[in-house]
ZAPATI-349969 format. One line per field, with one value per residue (C-alpha): residue in one letter; y, x negated, z. Coordinates in steps of 0.001 Angstrom, whole numbers, plus 500000, padded with zeros to 6 digits. Each point is the difference from the previous one (the first is absolute). Example, Ala and Ser with C-alpha at 12.3 -4.5 7.8 and 13.67 -1.06 7.14 Angstrom:
selo <- (a/s) .
y <- (495500/503440) .
x <- (487700/498630) .
z <- (507800/499340) .
! end
This chain:
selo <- (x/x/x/x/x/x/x/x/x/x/x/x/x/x/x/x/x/x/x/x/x/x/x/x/x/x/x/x/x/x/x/x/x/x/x/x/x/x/x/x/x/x/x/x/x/x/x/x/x/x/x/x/x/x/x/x/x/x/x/x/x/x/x/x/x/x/x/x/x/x/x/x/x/x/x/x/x/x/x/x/x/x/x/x/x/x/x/x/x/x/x/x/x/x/x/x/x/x/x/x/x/x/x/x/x/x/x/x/x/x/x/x/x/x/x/x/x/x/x/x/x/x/x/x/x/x/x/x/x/x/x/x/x/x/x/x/x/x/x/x/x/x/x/x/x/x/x/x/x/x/x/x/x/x/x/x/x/x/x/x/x/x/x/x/x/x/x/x/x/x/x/x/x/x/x/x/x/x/x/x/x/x/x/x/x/x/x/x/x/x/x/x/x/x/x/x/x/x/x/x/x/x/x/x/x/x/x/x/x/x/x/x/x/x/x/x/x/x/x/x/x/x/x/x/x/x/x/x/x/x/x/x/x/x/x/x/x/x/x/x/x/x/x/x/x/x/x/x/x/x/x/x/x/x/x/x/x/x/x/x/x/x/x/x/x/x/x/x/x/x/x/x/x/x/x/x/x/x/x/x/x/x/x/x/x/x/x/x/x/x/x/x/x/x/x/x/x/x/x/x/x/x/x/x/x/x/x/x/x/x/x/x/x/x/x/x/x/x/x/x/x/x/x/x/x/x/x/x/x/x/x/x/x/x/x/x/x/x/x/x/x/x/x/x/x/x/x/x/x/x/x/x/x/x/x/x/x) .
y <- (866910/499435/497290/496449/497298/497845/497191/502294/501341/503031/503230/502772/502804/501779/503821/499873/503857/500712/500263/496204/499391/501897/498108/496489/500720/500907/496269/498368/500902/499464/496635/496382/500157/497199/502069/499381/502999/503146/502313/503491/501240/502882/502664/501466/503025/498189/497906/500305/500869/498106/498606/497919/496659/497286/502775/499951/502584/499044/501842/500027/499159/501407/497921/498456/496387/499338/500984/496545/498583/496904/499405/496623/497154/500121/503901/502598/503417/502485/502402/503306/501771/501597/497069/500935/499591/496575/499022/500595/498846/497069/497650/501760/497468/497160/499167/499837/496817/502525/500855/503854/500948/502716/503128/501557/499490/498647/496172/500075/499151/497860/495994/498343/502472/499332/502919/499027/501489/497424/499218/499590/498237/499682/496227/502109/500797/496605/500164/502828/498348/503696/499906/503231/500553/503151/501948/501672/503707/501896/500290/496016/498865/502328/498245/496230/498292/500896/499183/496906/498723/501085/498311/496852/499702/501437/499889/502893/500984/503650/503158/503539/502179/503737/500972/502958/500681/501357/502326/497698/497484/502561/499953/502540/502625/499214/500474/503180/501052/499612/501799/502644/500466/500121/502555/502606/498895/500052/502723/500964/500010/498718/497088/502458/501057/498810/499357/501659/497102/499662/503443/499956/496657/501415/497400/497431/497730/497233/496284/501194/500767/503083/501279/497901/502046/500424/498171/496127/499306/497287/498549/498111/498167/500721/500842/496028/499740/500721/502436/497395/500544/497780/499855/498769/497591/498471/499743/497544/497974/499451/499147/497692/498162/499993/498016/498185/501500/500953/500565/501869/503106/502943/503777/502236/503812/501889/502956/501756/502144/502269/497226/499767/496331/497032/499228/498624/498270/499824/496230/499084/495815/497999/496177/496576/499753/502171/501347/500723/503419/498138/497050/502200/501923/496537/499168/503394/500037/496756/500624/500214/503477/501300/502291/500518/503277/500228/501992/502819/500486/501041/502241/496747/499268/500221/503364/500439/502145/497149/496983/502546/498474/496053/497338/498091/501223/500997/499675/501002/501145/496309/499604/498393/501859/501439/498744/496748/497405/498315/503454/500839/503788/501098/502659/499073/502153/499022/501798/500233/500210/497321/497060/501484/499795/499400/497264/498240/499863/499106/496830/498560/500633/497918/496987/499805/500077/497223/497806/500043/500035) .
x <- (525028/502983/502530/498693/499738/497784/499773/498259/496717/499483/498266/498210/499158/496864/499812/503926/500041/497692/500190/499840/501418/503347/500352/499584/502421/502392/498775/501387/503276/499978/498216/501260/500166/497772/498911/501617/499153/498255/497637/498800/497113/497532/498071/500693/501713/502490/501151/503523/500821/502764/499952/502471/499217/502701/502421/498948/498713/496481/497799/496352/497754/496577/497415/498789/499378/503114/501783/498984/501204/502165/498521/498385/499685/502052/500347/498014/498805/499801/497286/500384/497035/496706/497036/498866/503620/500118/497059/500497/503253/500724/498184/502064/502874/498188/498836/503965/499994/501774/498483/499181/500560/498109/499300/497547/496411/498509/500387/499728/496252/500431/499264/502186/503198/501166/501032/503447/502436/502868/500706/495803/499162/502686/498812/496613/502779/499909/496407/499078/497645/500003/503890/500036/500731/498898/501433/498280/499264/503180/497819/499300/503129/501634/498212/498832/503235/499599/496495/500892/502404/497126/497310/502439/500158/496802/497661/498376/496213/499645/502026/499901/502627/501049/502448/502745/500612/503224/499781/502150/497019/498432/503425/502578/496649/499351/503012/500581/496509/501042/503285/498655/497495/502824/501563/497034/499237/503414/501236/496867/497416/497013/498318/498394/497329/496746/500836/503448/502114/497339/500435/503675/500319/497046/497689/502814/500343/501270/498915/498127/496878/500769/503711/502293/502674/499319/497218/498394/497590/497394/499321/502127/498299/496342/496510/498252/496554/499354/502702/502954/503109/501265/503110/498954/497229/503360/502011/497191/499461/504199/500068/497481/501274/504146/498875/496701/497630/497415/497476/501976/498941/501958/499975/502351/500358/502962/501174/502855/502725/502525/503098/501772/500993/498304/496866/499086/496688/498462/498781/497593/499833/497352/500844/498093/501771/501783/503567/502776/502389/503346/498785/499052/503403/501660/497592/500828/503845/499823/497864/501492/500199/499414/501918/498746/500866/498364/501438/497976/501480/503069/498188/500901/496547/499923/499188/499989/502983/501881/498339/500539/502936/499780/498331/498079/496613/501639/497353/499945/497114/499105/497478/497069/496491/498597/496531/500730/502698/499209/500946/503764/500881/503187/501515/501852/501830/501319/501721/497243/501761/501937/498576/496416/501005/503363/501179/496966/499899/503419/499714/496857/501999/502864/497450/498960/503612/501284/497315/502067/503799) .
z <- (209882/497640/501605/501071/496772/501819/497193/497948/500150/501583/498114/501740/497568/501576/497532/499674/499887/497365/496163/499427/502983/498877/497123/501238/502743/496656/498890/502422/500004/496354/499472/501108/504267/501113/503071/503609/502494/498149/502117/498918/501071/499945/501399/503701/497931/498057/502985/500908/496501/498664/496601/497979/498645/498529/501170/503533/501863/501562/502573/498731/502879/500925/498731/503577/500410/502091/496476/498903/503129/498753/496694/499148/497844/497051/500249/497551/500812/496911/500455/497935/501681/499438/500347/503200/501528/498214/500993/503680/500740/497448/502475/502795/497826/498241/504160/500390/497260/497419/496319/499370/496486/499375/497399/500719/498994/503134/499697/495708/500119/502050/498649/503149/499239/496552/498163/497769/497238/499949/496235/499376/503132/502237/501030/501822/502902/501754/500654/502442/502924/501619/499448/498256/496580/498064/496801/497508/499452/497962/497037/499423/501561/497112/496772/501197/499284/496468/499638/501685/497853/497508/501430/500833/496264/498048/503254/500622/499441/500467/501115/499906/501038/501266/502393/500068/503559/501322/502851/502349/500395/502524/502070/500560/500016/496673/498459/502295/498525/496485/500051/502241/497134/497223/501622/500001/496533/498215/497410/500100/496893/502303/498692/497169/501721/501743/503389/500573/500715/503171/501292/499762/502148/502283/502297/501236/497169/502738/499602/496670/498542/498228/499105/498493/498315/496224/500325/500572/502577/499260/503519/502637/502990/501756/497857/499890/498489/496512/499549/500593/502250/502633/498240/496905/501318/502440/496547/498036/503306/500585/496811/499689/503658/498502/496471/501809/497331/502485/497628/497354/498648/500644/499713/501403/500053/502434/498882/502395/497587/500659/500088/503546/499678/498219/498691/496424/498660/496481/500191/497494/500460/498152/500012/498763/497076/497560/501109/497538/501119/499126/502179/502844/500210/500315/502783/501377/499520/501948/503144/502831/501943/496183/497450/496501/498455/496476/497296/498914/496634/502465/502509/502649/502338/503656/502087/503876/499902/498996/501692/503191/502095/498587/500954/497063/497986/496915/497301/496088/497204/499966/497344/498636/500346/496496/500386/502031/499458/503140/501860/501292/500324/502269/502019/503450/502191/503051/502944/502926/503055/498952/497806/501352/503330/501675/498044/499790/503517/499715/497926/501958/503369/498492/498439/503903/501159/497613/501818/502703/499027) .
! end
């Protein structure tokens, strides 16, 4: 626990030693303080580990239930953990009267959690009859505030998009995976040859389906029916739960590339009227959470090495489809531990905590 601010809400961060977890305890000491007392905690094998947040050095505690002890109404938990930790101890602290944010996929579904991006519909955060709020996947979390702002002003009839993965989604593994893979591949002339790229990274290819260096992978998630993946059937239903278009028809494809640190999308948005590209970047360059980068003629459009590090989407190729006036076409990029996870979570923890300042 950091010193006693007792006025203030108090934060437990369940997952404060992983990936996301690392860079939300960064958050904090960077954002506005609205938080009173600040507890870390995590597995049984991080406990005892001391970790600094607002410039204080914190214990992180073993996840047990007596590392709730003291929380109540008014406080927030942040969970940054696989599903089936979420799922079995967010009760453990919604039975204590305090609201569990959580990231992980294992409340998204469901219709008595609602599942929230701030600037598209942050006012879904007072209603929670479970008290638990949920946060969308990195990949959606990365592109809806722009196709909000989009569908805000054009409303939106149809989507199809594609995802650019980073590595980082799959955790620390992932990214170990990736540069692990880079460094049996590099100054090297594989990538010529039928198959040589796979012998020279051999059978572990980590949290992927087939290497990643020098090449993309075209799958993310668990085989559904008809040839779909979890993760891309999760990223049409978010979607159509944050803009309340539960009937709108989406298609989604997740690729995974060979980019440690944010993701990007090619968004292909079909609305009820016709859209006008000078219109649309002034819709864009004024959303909130938004940047608008769009000057081809000078080489200036978003990539994930720059995005990497920041916090908004940062969107550019904004233009008007060739065959369909009523269709928007865009590139987003957004950094995925950050605006896809952390500082979602962030944002919805601090909607919940300005309830009770």
């Amino acid at each position: 626990m950091t010193g006693a601010r007792s006025s203030a809400p108090a934060l437990a961060v369940v997952g404060a030693t992983g990936a996301v977890g690392t860079v939300l305890l960064q958050m904090l000491s960077q954002r506005a303080d609205v938080w009173g007392d600040i507890r870390l905690i995590a597995s049984a094998r991080s406990a005892g580990r001391m970790l600094a947040v607002r410039a204080e050095e914190t214990e992180v505690l073993a996840l047990t239930e007596d590392a709730f002890d003291g929380l109540g109404p008014g406080d927030v938990a942040l969970f940054l953990t696989p599903a089936e930790v979420s799922a079995r101890w967010a009760p453990v602290v919604t039975a204590r009267g305090a609201v569990v944010v959580d990231q992980s996929a294992a409340f998204r579904e469901d219709p008595e959690v609602p599942l929230v991006v701030p600037e598209v519909n942050g006012h879904a955060v007072r209603t929670r009859p479970r008290g638990i709020v949920a946060t969308p996947d990195c990949v959606t979390a990365g592109m809806i505030a722009a196709l909000g702002a989009l569908h805000a002003e054009y409303s939106l009839s149809e989507l199809a998009l594609s995802s650019y993965q980073a590595a980082s989604a799959a955790g620390r593994a992932g990214s170990e995976a990736l540069r692990r893979q880079l460094s049996l591949v590099a100054g090297t002339s594989l990538g010529e040859q039928p198959g040589d790229v796979r012998r020279a990274v051999g059978e572990d290819t980590g949290p992927f389906a087939a290497p990643l260096a020098l090449n993309v992978v075209p799958w993310s998630g668990e085989l559904r029916e008809d040839g779909w993946s979890s993760h891309e059937l999760a990223v049409r239903q978010e979607t159509r739960r944050i803009l309340e278009l539960p009937e709108l028809p989406i298609a989604v494809t997740c690729v995974q590339v060979p980019v440690v640190t944010g993701h990007s999308l090619t968004v292909r948005a079909r609305f009820a009227n016709e859209v006008d590209a000078p219109h649309a970047r002034q819709v864009l360059d004024a959303a909130p959470g938004v940047v608008l980068v769009d000057e081809p003629a000078a080489g200036e459009f978003p990539t994930p090495a720059d995005a990497a590090g920041t916090d908004p989407a940062w969107v550019g190729r904004v233009r008007v489809s060739l065959d369909d006036r009523q269709a928007l076409e865009f590139f987003v990029c957004a950094d995925n531990l950050r605006k896809g996870a952390a500082l979602n979570a962030t944002q919805v923890a601090e909607l919940i905590a300005g309830e009770f300042a």
